[in-house]
C-alpha positions in Angstrom: 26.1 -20.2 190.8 26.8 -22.0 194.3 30.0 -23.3 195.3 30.5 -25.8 198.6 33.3 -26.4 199.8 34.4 -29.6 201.9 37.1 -31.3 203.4 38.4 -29.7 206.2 38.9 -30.7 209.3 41.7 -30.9 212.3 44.8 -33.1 211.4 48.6 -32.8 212.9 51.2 -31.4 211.1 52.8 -33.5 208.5 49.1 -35.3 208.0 47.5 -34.6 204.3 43.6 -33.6 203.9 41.9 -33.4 200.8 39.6 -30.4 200.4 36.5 -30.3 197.3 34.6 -27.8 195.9 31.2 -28.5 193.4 29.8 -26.4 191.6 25.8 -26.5 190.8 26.6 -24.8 187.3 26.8 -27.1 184.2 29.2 -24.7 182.6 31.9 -25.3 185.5 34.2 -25.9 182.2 33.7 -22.1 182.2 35.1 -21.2 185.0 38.6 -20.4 186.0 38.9 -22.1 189.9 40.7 -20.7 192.3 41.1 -21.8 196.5 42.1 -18.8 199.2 42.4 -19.4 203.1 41.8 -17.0 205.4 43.9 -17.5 208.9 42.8 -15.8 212.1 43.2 -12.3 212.5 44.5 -12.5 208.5 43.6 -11.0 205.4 42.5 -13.7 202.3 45.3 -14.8 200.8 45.4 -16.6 197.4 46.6 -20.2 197.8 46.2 -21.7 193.9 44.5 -21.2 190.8 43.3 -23.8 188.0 42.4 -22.7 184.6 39.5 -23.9 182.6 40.8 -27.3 181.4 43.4 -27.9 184.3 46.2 -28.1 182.1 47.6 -24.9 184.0 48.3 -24.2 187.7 49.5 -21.0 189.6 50.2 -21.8 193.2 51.3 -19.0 196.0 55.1 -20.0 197.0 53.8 -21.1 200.6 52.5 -23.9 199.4 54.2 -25.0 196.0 55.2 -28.6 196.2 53.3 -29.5 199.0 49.5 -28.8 198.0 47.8 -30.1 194.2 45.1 -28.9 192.3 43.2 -30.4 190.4 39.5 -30.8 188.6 37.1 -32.9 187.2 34.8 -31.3 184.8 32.5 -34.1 184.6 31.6 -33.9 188.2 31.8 -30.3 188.3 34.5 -30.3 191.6 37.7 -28.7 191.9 39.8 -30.5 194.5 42.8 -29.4 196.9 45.3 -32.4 197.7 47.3 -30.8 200.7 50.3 -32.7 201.8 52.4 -32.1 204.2 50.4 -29.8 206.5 52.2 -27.4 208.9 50.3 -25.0 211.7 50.7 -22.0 209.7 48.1 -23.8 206.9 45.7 -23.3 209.4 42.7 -21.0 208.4 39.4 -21.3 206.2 39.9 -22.4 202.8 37.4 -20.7 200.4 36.6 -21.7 196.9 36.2 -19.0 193.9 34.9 -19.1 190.8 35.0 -16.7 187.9 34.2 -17.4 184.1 35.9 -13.9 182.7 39.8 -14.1 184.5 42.4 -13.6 182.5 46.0 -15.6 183.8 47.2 -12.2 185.0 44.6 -11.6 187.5 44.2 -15.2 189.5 45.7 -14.4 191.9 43.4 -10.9 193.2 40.3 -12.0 195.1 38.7 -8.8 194.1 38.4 -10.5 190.7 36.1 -14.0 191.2 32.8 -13.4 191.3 31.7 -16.5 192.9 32.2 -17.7 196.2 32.1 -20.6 198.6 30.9 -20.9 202.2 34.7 -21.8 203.2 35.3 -24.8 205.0 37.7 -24.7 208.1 41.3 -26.8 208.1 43.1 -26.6 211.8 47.0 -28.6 212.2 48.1 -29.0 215.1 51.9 -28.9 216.0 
């Protein structure tokens, strides 16, 4: 299973960036999506979590309200709508997949077996 991520890039705060991740698996229905960043000189952190048919969410409190998730089984991609971008949002933004999470564990990198390459955001104050 491969995962790419897109979308980043270097905006100014308040600016909105849409990240995507595709997956070459044909069973992405499967799959329990999930985004984490990664700032500098910072541990991955979970950002937000989708669950097999998107009908539920679990975001990280930094970034409820400002940033969606959503997918589109059909294309197999998972996107990130961030709004609303501050400086702190600034890190790589990886993509995880894993077909076997139960609710309880989306948020624990440790537990997706599937990773993208990670594709770099950057605001600007």
């Amino acid at each position: 299973v491969q995962l790419q991520a897109s979308g980043g890039g270097l905006v100014r705060a308040g600016d909105s960036l849409r990240l995507s991740c595709t997956v070459s698996q044909r069973t992405f229905s499967r799959f329990i999506m999930a985004w984490f960043r990664q700032a500098p000189g910072e541990e991955r952190e979970f950002v937000v979590a989708i669950n097999f048919s998107g009908g539920s969410t679990y975001y990280a409190d930094s970034v409820k309200g400002r940033f969606t998730i959503s997918r589109d089984n059909a294309k197999n991609t998972m996107y990130l709508q961030m709004n609303n971008l501050k400086p702190e949002d600034t890190a790589v933004y990886y993509c995880a997949a894993d077909s076997r999470l139960i609710v309880s564990s989306v948020r624990f990198e440790s537990e997706y077996d599937y990773w993208g390459q990670g594709t770099l955001v950057t605001v600007s104050s």
